[in-house]
C-alpha positions in Angstrom: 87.4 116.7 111.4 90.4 115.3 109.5 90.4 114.7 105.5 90.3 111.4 105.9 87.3 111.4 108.6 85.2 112.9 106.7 85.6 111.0 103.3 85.2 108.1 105.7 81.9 109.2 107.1 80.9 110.3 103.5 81.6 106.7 102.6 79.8 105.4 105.4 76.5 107.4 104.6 76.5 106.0 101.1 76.8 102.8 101.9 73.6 102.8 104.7 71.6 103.9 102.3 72.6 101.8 99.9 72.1 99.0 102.6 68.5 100.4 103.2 67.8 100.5 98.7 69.1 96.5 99.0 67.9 95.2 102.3 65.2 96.7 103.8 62.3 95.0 104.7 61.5 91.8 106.0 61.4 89.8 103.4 64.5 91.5 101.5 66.6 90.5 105.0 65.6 87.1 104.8 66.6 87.0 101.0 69.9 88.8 101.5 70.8 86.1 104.0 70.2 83.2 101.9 72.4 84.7 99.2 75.8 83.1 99.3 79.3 85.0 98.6 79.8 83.9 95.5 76.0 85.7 94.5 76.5 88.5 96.4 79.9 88.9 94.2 78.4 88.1 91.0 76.1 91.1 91.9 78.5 93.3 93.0 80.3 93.1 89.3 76.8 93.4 87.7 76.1 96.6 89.9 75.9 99.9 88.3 74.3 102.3 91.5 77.0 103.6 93.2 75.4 103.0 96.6 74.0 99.6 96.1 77.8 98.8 94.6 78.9 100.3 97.9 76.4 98.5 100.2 77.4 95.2 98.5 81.2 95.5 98.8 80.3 96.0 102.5 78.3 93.3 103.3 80.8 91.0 101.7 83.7 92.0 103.1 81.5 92.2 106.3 81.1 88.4 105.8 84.6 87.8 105.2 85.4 89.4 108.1 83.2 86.7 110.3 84.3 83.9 108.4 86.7 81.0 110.7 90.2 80.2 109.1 88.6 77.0 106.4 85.8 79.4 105.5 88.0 82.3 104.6 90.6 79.7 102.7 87.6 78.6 100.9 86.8 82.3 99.5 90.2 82.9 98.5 89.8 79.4 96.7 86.3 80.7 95.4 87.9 84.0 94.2 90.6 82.0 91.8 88.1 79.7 90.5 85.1 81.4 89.9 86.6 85.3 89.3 89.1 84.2 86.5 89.0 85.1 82.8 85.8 84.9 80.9 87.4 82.0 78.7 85.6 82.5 75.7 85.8 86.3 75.4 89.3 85.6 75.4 89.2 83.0 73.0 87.6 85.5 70.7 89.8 88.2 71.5 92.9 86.1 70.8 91.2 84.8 67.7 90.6 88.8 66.7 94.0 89.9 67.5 95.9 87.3 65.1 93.8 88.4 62.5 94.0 92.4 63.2 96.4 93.8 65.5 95.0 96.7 65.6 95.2 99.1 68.6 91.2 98.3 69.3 92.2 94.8 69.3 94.8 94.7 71.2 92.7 97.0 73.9 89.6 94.1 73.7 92.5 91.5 74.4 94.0 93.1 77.5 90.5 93.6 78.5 89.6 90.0 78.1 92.8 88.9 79.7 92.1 90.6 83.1 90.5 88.2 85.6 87.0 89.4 86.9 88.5 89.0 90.4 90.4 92.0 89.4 87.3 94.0 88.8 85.5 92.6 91.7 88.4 93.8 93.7 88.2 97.6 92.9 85.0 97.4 93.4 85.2 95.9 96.8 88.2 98.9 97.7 84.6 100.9 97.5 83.4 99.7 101.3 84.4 101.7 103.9 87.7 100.8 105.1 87.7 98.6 102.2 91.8 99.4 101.2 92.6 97.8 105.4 90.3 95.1 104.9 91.4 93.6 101.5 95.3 94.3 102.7 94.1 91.9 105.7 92.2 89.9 103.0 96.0 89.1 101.3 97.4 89.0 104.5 95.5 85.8 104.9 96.5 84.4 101.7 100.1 84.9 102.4 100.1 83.0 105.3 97.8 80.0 103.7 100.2 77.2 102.7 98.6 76.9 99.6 101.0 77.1 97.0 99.7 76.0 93.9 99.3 78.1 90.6 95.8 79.4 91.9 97.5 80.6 94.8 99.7 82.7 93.0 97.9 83.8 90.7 95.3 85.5 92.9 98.1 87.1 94.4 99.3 88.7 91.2 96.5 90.4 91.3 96.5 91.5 94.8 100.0 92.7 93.9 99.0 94.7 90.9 96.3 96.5 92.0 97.8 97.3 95.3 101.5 98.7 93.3 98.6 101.2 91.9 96.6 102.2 94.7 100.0 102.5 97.0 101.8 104.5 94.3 104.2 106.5 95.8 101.8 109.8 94.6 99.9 108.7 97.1 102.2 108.6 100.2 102.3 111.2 103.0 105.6 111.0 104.8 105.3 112.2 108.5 107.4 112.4 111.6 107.2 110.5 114.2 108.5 112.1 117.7 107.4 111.8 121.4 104.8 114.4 120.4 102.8 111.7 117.9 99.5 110.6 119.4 99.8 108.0 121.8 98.0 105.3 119.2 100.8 105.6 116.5 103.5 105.3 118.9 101.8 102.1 119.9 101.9 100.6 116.6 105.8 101.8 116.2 106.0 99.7 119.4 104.7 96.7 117.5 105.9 96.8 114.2 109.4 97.5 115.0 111.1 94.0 113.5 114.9 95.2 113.5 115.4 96.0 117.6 112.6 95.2 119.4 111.7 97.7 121.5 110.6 96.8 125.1 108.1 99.6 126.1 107.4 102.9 126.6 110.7 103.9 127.8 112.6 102.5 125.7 110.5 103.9 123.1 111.3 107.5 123.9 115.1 106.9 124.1 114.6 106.0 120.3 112.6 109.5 119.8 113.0 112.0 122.5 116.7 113.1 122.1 117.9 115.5 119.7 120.2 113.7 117.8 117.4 110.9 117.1 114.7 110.8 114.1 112.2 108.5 113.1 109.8 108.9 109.8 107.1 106.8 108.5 104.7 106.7 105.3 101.3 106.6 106.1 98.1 106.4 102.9 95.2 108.2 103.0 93.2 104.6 103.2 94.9 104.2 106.1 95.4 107.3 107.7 96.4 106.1 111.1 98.3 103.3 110.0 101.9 103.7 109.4 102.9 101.5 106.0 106.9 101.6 106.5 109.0 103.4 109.4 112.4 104.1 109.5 114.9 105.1 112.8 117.4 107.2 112.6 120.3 108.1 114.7 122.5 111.6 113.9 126.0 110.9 115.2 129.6 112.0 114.8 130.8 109.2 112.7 130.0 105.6 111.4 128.8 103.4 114.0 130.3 99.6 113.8 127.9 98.3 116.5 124.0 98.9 117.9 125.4 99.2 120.7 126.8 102.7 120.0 123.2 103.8 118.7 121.1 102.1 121.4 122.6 102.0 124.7 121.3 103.8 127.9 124.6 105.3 128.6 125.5 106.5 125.3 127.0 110.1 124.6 124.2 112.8 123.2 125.1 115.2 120.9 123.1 118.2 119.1 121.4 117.9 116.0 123.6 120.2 114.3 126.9 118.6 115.4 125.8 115.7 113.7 128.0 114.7 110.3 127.0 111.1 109.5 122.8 110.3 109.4 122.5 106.0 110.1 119.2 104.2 109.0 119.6 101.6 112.1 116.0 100.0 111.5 113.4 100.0 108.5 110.1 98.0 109.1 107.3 97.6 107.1 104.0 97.0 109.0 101.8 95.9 107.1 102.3 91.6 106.3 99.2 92.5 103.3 101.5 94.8 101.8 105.1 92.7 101.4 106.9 92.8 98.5 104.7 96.3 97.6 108.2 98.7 98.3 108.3 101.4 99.9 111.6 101.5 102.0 113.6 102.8 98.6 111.3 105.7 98.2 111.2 106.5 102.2 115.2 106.7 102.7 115.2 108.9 99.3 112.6 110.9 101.1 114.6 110.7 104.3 117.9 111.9 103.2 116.6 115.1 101.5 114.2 115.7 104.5 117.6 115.5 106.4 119.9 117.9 103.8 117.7 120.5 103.7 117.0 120.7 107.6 120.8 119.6 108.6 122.7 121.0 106.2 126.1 120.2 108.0 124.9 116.1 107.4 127.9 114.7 105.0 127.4 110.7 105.4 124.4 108.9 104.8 124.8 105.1 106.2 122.5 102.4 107.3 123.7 100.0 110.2 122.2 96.8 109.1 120.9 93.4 109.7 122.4 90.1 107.6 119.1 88.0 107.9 120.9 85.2 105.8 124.2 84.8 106.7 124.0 82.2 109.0 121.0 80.1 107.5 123.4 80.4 104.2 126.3 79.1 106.0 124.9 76.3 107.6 123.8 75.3 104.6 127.1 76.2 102.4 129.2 74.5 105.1 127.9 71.8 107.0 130.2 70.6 110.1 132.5 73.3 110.1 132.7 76.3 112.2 132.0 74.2 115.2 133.5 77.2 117.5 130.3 78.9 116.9 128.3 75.6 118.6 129.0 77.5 121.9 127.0 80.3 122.5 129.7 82.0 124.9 132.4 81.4 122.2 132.4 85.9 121.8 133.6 85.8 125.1 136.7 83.6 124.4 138.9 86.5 123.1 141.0 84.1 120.8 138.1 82.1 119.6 136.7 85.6 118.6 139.6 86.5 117.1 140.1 83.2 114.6 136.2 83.2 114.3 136.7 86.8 113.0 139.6 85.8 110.5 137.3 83.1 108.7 133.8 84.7 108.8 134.8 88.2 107.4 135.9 86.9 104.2 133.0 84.4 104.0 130.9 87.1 104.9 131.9 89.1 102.4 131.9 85.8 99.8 128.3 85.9 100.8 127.5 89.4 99.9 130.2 90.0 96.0 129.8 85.9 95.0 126.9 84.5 95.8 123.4 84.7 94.0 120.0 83.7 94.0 118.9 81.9 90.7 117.8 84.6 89.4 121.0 86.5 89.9 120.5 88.5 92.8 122.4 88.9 96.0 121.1 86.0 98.6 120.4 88.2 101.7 117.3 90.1 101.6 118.6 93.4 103.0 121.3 93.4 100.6 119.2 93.3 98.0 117.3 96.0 99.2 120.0 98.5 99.7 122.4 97.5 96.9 118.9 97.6 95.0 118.3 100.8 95.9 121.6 102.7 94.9 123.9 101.9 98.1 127.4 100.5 98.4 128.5 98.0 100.3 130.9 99.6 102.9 132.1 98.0 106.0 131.1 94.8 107.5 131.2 94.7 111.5 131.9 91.9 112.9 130.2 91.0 116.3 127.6 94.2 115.8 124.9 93.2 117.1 125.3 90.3 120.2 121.3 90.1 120.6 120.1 86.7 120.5 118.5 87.2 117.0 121.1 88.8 115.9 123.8 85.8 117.1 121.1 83.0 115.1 120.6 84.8 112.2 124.3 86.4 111.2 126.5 85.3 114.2 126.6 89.0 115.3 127.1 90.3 112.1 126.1 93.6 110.9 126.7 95.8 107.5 127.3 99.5 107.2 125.6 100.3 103.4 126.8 103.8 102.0 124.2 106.1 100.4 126.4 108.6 98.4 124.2 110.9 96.3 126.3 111.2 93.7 126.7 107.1 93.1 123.1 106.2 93.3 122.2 105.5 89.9 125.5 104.2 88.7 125.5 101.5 92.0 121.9 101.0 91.0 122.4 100.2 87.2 125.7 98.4 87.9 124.0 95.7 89.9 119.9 95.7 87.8 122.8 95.5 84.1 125.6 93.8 85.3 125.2 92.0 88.2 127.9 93.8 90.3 127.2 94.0 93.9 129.8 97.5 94.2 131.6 97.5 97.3 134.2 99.7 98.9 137.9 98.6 98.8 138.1 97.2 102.4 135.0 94.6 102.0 136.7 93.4 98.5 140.2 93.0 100.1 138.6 90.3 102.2 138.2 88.5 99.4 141.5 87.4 98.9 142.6 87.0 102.2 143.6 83.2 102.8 142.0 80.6 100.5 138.6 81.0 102.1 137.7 83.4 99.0 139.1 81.7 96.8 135.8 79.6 95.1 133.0 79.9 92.2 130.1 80.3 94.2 129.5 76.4 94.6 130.8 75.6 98.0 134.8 74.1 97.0 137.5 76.0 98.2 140.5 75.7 95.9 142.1 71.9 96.1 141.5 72.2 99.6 138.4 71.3 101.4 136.6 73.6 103.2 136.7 71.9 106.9 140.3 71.3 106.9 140.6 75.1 105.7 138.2 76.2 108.6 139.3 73.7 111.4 143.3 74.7 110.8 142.9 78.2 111.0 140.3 77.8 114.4 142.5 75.0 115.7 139.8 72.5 115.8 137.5 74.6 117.0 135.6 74.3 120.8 133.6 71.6 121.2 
């Protein structure tokens, strides 16, 4: 019996007793069903028996977990309203702070600041399988399209407790190879959200070969569960296109005449657990896994997605680009070719100019690499010709750079400064025609963008 199993079991012995202290007997069952959520929650905060706290966090979360979509809305709701800050203990403790801010007072105010919900929480983490069910639990709320100030709130503290309880501490990172149990693979399988992969088959051609890896974290709350996976492909040299990493027919080589490591898909798996990251920590992990088993491994490189390019460009540029209307237009070897001369330097517009308002790069992957240490190093045009690829980046792809050596300055030059660093070839295309030439805001030099984008296309192809 694993680790895990048996603190699970443990956890479940606990609790039936507990369940027997609380609910046994007829008229005790008839009483516990009466009792609302809201009670049952209000107990569970005033419990101090370790099984009875146990018993209760189950049979909430047991309740939850039958509840249909407006009954489990209405909880969430119940949470924010009824599980906030005890008001006038924090009145006090505000009241004692401005008067003595001392280190006891400033203790009683964080203490009164905390919303009971946060509490009731921890103590609901106590069920068994309590950590899957409350990730499911903000799972929920994520998807509600409730997005009022109580929304967010509650989900503040969903995402504090749960930047504690998945420190990276407590992270166990695995391999993942045709040998993994059949039920893991599975879950690969679904939660792969780069390249989908089709089945089985397809599934060991990602992890059978020697020159392929794959790695994934996993929690001990969730011990068969992977939290963040990450495919890897060992090859000769930089790839420009998933083609080169995925196709049937493509050349095979040894682990050990690998040079170059590419991170060609990275997918969290858990919806309960976005914006809780722990991609930076798994390619860190990765790459030294890598060093010290492949010593001869020289370039680290990801071969990535541009979720926003085209969103951001339909929105940047409206009626322009009209080549790209036709979905065969790749095909049209001069189209592809004048297509290739505008997007490039737009594309890379997108990635050194533009910002969200709080000053970040605008496409999500971005941020996450650049975030993370990596440069901006090639941008591949027509990459990836899958139909989710061709909506959301016309084909585009991005090679980021992970040198060792620059990780920290990269990092601190973009969290200080602002500055997306990229190598020399992405910031040449800059300043190729006047399509780089603008603040950020849309205007391109004295001459509109259309007229800029329909000369140098020709029109374009209806």
């Amino acid at each position: 019996m694993s680790e895990a199993s048996f603190f699970t079991d443990m956890l479940q012995s606990i609790t039936d007793r507990g369940r027997q202290l609380l609910f046994s007997g007829a008229r005790a069952t008839q009483v516990a069903a009466k009792v609302d959520l809201q009670t049952l929650c209000e107990m569970l905060l005033s419990s101090r028996g370790e099984a009875s706290g146990m018993a209760l966090a189950a049979e909430i979360l047991d309740r939850w977990g039958a509840l249909e979509s407006e009954g489990a809305q209405k909880f969430l709701l119940m949470l924010h309203e009824k599980f906030g800050p005890d008001t006038t203990k924090l009145d006090q403790a505000i009241d004692k702070y401005r008067a003595d801010k001392s280190s006891a007072a400033i203790i009683a105010l964080h203490q009164a600041a905390e919303p009971r919900r946060q509490e009731l929480l921890r103590r609901l983490n106590h069920a068994p399988n309590g950590t899957a069910k409350l990730v499911r639990m903000r799972q929920q709320l994520l998807a509600s399209k409730d997005q009022s100030a109580g929304y967010h709130a509650l989900d503040a503290d969903f995402t504090h407790l749960f930047g504690s309880w998945f420190n990276r501490g407590f992270l166990t990172l695995r391999p993942i190879d045709w040998t993994t149990p059949a039920y893991i693979l599975e879950k690969i399988i679904k939660y792969e959200a780069v390249h989908e992969i089709a089945g089985w088959e397809e599934l060991r051609r990602r992890l059978a070969p020697a020159d392929r890896r794959c790695f994934a974290f996993f929690h001990p709350r969730l011990a068969d569960e992977p939290l963040v996976f990450v495919e890897v492909a060992l090859t000769r040299s930089v790839p420009r296109a998933i083609g080169d990493v995925l196709d049937e027919g493509r050349e095979q080589i040894n682990a050990d005449e690998a040079t170059t490591a590419v991170f060609y898909s990275i997918s969290n798996c858990q919806d309960g657990l976005r914006g809780i990251s722990f991609g930076n920590f798994l390619i860190k992990q990765v790459v030294e896994d890598l060093r010290r088993d492949l010593p001869g491994l020289k370039n680290f490189v990801t071969l990535s997605p541009v979720p926003g390019f085209a969103r951001w460009l339909a929105k940047a540029r409206p009626e322009t680009l009209t080549a790209l209307d036709d979905p065969n237009w790749p095909d049209d070897k001069k189209t592809a070719i004048a297509v290739e001369r505008v997007l490039l330097p737009l594309a890379a517009r997108y990635f050194l100019v533009e910002r969200t308002p709080e000053g970040r790069p605008v496409d999500p992957v971005a941020r996450f690499h650049l975030g993370n240490g990596a440069r901006l190093e090639i941008l591949n045009f027509l990459g990836d010709r899958s139909s989710k690829a061709m909506q959301q980046a016309h084909g585009l792809m991005v090679n980021y750079l992970y040198k060792l050596d620059d990780i920290v300055a990269n990092h601190e030059a973009l969290a200080q400064r602002g500055e997306v660093i990229a190598s020399p070839a992405v910031k040449s295309l800059l300043n190729q025609n006047d399509e780089g030439r603008s603040g950020g805001n849309g205007q391109q030099g004295s001459r509109p963008f259309a007229q800029i984008v329909n000369s140098t296309l020709g029109g374009g192809r209806k």
